[in-house]
C-alpha positions as protocol buffer text, in pm:
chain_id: "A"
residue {
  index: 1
  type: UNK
  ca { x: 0 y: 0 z: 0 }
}
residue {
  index: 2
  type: UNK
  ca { x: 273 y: 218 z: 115 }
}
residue {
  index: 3
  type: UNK
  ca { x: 457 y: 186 z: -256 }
}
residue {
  index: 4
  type: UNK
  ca { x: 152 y: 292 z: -446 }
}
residue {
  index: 5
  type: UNK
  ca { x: 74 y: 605 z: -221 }
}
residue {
  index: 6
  type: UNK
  ca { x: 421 y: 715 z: -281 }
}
residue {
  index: 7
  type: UNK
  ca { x: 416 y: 642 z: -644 }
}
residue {
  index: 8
  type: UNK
  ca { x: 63 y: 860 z: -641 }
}
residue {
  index: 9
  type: UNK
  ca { x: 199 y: 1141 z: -520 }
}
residue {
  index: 10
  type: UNK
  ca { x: 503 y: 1126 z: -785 }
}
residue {
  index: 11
  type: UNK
  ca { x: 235 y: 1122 z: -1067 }
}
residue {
  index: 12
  type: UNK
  ca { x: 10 y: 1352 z: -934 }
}
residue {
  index: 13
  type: UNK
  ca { x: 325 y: 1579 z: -916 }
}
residue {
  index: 14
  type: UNK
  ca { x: 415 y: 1500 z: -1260 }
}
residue {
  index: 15
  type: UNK
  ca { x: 33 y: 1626 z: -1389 }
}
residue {
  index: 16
  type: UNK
  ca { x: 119 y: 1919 z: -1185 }
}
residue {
  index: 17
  type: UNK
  ca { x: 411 y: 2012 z: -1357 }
}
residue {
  index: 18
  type: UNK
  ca { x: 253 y: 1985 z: -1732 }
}
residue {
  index: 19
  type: UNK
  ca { x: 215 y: 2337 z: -1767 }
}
residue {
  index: 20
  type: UNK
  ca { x: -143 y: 2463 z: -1843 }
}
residue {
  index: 21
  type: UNK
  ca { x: -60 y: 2623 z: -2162 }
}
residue {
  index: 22
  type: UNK
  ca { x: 37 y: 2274 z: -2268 }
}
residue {
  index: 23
  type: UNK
  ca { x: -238 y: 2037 z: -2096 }
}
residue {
  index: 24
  type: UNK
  ca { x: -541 y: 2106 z: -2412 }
}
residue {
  index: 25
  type: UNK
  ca { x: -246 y: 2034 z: -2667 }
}
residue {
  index: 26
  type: UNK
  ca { x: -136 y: 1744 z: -2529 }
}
residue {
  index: 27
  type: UNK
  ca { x: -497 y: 1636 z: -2483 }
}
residue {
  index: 28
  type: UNK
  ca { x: -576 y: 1700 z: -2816 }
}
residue {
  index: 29
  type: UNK
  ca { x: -307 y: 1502 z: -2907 }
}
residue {
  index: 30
  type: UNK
  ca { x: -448 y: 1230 z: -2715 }
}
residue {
  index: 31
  type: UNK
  ca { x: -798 y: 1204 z: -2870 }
}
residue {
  index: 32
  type: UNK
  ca { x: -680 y: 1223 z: -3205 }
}
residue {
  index: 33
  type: UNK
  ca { x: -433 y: 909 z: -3173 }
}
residue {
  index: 34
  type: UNK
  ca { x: -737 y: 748 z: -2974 }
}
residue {
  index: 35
  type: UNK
  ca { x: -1024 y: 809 z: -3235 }
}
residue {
  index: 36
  type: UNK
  ca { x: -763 y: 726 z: -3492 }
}
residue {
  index: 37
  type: UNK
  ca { x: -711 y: 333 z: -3334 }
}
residue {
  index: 38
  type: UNK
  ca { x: -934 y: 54 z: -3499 }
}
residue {
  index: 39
  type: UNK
  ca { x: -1055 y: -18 z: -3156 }
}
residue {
  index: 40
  type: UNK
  ca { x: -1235 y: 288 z: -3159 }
}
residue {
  index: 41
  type: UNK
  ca { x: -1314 y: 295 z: -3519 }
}
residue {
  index: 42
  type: UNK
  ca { x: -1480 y: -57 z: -3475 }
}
residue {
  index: 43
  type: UNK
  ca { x: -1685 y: 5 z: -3132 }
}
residue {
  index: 44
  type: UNK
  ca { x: -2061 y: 67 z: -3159 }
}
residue {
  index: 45
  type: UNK
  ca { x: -2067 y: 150 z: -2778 }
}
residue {
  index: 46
  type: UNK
  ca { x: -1797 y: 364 z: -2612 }
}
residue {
  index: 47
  type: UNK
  ca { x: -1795 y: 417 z: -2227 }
}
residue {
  index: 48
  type: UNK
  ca { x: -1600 y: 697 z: -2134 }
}
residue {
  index: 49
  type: UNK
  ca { x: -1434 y: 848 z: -1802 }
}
residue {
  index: 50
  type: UNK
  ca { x: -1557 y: 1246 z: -1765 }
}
residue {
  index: 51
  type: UNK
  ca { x: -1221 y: 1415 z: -1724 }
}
residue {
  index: 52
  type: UNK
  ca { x: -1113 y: 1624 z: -1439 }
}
residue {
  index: 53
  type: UNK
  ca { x: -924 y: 1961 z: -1432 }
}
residue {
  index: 54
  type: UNK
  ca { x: -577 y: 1744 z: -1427 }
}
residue {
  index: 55
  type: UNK
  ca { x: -675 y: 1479 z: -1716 }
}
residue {
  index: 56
  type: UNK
  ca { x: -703 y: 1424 z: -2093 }
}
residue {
  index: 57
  type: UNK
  ca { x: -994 y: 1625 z: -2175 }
}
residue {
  index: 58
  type: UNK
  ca { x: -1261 y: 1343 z: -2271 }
}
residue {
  index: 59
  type: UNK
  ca { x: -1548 y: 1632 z: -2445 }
}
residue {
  index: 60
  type: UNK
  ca { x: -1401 y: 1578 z: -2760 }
}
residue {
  index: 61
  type: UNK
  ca { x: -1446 y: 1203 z: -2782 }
}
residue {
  index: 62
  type: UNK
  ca { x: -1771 y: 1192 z: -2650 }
}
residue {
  index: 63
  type: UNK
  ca { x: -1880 y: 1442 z: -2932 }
}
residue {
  index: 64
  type: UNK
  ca { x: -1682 y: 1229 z: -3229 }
}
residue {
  index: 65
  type: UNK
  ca { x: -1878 y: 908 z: -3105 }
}
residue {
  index: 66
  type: UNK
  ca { x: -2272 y: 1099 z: -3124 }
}
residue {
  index: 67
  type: UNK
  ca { x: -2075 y: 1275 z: -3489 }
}
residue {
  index: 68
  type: UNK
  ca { x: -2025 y: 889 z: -3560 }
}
residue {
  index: 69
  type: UNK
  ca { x: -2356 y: 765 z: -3430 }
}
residue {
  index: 70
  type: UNK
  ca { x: -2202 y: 565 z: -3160 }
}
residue {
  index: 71
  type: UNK
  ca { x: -2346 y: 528 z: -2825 }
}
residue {
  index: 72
  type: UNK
  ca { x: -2165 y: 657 z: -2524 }
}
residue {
  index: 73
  type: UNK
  ca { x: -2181 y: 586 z: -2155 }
}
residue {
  index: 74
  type: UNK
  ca { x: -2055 y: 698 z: -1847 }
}
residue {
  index: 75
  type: UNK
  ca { x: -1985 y: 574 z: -1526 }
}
residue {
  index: 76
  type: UNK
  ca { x: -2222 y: 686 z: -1270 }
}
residue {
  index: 77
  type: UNK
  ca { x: -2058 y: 560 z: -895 }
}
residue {
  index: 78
  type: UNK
  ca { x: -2280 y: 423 z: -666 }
}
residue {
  index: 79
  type: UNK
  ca { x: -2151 y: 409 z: -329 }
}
residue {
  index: 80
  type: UNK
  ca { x: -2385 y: 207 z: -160 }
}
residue {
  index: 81
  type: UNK
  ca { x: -2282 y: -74 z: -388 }
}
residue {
  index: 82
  type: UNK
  ca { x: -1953 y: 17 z: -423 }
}
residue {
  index: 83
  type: UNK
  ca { x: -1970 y: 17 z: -780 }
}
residue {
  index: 84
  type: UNK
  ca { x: -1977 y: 158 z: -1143 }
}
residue {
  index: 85
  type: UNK
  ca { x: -2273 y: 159 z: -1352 }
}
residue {
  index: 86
  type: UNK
  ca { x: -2256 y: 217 z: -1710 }
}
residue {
  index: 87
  type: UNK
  ca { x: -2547 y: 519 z: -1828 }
}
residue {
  index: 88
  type: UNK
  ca { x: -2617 y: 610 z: -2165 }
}
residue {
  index: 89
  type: UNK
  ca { x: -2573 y: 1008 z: -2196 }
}
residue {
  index: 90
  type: UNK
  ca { x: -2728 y: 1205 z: -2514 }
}
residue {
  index: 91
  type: UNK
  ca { x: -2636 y: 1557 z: -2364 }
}
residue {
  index: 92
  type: UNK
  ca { x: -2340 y: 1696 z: -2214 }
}
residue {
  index: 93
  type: UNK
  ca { x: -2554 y: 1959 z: -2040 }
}
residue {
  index: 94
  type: UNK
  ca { x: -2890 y: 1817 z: -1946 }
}
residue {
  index: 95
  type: UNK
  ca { x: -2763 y: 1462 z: -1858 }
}
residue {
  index: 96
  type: UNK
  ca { x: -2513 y: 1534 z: -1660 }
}
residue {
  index: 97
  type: UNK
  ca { x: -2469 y: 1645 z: -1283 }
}
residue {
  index: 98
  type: UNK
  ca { x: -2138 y: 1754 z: -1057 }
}
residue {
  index: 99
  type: UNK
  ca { x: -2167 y: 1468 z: -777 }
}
residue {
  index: 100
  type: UNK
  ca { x: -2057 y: 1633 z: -398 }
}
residue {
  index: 101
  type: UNK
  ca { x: -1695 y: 1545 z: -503 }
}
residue {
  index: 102
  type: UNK
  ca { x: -1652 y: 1713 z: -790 }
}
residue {
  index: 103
  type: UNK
  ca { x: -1678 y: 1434 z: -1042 }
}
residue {
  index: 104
  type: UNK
  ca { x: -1968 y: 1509 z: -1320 }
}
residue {
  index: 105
  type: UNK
  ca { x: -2191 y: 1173 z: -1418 }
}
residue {
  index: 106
  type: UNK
  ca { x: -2509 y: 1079 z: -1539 }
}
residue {
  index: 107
  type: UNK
  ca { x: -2827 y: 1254 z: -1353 }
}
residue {
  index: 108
  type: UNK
  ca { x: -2976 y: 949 z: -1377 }
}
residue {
  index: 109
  type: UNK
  ca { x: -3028 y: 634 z: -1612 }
}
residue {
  index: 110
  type: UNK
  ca { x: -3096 y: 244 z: -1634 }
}
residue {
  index: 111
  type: UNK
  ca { x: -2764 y: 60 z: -1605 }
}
residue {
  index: 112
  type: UNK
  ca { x: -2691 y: -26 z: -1973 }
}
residue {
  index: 113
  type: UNK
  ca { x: -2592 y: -362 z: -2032 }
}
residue {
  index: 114
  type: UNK
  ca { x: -2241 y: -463 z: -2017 }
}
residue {
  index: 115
  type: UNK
  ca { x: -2184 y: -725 z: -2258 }
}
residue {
  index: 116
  type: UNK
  ca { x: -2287 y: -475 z: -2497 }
}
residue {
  index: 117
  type: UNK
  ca { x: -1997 y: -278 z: -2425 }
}
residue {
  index: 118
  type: UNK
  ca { x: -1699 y: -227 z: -2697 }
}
residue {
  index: 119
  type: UNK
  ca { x: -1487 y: -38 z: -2547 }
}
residue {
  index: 120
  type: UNK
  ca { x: -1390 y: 112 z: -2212 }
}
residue {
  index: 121
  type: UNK
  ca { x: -1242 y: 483 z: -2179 }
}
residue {
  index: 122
  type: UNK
  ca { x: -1020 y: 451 z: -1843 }
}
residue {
  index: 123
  type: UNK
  ca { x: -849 y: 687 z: -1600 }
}
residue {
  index: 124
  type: UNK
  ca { x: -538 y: 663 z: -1403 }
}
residue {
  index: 125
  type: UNK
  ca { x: -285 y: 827 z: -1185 }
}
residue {
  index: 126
  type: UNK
  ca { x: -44 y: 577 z: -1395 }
}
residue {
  index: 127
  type: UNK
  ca { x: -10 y: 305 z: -1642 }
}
residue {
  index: 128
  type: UNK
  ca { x: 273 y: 79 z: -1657 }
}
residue {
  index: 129
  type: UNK
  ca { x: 442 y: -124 z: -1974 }
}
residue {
  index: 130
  type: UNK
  ca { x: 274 y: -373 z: -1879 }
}
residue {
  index: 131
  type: UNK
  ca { x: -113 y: -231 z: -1877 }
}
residue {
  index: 132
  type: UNK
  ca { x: -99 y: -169 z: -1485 }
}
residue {
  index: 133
  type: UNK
  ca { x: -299 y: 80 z: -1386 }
}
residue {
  index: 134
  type: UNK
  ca { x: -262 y: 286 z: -1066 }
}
residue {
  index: 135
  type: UNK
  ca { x: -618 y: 469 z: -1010 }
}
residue {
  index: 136
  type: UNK
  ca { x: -711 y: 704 z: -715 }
}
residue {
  index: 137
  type: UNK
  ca { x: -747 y: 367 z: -461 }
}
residue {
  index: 138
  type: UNK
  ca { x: -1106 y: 334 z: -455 }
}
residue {
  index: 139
  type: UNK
  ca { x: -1187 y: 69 z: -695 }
}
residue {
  index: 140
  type: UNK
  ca { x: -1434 y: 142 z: -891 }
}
residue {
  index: 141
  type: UNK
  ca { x: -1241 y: 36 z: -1244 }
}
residue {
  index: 142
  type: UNK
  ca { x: -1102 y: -255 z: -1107 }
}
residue {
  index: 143
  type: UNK
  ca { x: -1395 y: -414 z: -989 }
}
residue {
  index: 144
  type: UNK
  ca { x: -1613 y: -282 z: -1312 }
}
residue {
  index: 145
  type: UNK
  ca { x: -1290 y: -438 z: -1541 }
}
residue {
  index: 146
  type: UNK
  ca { x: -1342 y: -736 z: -1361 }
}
residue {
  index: 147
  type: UNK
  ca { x: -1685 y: -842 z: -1448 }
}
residue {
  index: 148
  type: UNK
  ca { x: -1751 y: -1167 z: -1639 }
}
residue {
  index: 149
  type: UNK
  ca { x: -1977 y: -984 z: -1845 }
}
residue {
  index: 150
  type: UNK
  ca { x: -1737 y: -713 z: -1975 }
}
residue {
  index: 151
  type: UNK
  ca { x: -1607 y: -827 z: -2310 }
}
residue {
  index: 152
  type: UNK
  ca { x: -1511 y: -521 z: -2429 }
}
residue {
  index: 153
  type: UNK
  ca { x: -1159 y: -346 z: -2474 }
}
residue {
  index: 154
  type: UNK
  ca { x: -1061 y: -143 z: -2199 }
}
residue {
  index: 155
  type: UNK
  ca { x: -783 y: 133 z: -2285 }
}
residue {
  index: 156
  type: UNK
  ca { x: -636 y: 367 z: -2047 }
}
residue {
  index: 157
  type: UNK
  ca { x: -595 y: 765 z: -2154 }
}
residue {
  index: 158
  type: UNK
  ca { x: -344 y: 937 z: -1989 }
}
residue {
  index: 159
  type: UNK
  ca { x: -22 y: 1147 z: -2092 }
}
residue {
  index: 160
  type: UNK
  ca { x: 260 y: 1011 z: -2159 }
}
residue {
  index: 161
  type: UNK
  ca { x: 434 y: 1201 z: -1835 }
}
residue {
  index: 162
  type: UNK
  ca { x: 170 y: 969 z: -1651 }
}
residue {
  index: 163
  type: UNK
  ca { x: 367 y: 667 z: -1810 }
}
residue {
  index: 164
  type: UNK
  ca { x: 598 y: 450 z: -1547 }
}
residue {
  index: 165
  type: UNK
  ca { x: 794 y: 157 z: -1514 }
}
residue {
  index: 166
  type: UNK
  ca { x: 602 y: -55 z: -1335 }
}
residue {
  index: 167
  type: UNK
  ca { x: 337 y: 9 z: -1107 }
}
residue {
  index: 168
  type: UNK
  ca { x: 248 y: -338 z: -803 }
}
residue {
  index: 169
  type: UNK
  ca { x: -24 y: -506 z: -919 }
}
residue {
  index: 170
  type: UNK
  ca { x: -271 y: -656 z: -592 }
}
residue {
  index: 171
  type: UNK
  ca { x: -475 y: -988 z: -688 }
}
residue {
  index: 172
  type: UNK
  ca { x: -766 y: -754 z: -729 }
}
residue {
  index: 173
  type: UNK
  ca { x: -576 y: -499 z: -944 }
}
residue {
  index: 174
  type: UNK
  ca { x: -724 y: -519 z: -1348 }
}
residue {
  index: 175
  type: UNK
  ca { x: -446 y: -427 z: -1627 }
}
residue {
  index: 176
  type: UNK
  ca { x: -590 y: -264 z: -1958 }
}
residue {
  index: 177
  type: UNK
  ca { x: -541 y: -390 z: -2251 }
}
residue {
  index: 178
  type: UNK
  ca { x: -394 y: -84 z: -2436 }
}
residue {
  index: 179
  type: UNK
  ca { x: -310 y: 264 z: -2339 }
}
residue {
  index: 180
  type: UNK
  ca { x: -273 y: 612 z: -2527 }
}
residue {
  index: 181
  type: UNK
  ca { x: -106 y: 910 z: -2450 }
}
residue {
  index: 182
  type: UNK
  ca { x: -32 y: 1209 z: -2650 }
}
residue {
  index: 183
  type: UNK
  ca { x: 269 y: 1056 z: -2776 }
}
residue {
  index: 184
  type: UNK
  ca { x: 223 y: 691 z: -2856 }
}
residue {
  index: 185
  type: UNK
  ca { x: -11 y: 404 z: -2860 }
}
residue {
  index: 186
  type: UNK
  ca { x: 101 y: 82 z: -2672 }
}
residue {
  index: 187
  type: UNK
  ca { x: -89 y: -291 z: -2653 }
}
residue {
  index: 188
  type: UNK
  ca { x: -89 y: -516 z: -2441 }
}
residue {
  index: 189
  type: UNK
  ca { x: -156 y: -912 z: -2492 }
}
């Protein structure tokens, strides 16, 4: 536990030091190697994280999957289940609310169903070289990657000053299968 914590607070000080000017460049950068990727080209249904202040800015790909007809989810938390449910957004505006921490998810929704999901949009503190993924400690992903019923791809979005060696993986802990940054693609088998 100790390890990760420290390696959290080296990333979150590396997204700290991108310097603003520079953050909706490299973001761009970002979506346009992501919507560029057969994986995305392919998927009919695209759940997608709703970026933060300190993260790839994920507007941009939620707009090129409705400008492609594709359907897009988003996670909506539920803490009294201590998990993610996947809700089908048509609005940035009217389907959306700013939850009491700050994070911005569906108002409200049926959970859609998750075999039907192509591909997952993930956050992280980190990725590894090995699809590790360090996220905030709470879980949500892992469990939600976990599910016998997800099928899908999941690919974690991040910049590539996010990118680290290697990142301990706990026997609950879900790699991703491939992960962009605004400088390269890299899969995982």
């Amino acid at each position: 536990m100790h390890i990760k914590n420290e390696l959290r607070q080296r990333l979150r000080k590396a997204i700290a030091e991108i310097p603003e000017s520079e953050i909706s460049v490299r973001s761009s950068q970002a979506v346009k190697l992501l919507c560029e990727q057969p994986e995305f080209r392919k998927a009919e249904v695209v759940m997608v994280f709703l970026s933060l202040a300190q993260e790839v800015d994920t507007t941009p790909i939620v707009l090129r999957c409705w400008q492609e007809r594709k359907r897009v989810l988003a996670p909506k938390v539920s803490w009294n289940q201590r998990r993610m449910l996947p809700v089908e957004i048509r609005s940035l505006t009217d389907d959306l609310i700013t939850s009491s921490l700050g994070i911005r998810e569906p108002v409200s929704g049926l959970p859609f169903p998750i075999p039907l999901i192509d591909l997952v949009i993930v956050p992280g503190l980190g990725f590894d070289e090995f699809g590790g993924r360090l996220g905030r400690g709470q879980g949500f992903y892992d469990r939600f990657l976990a599910n016998p019923e997800f099928r899908g791809i999941s690919c974690g979005l991040v910049f590539e000053a996010q990118m680290t060696s290697n990142i301990p993986m706990g026997p609950l802990d879900q790699r991703v299968r491939m992960v962009v940054t605004d400088d390269r693609v890299r899969r995982f088998s």
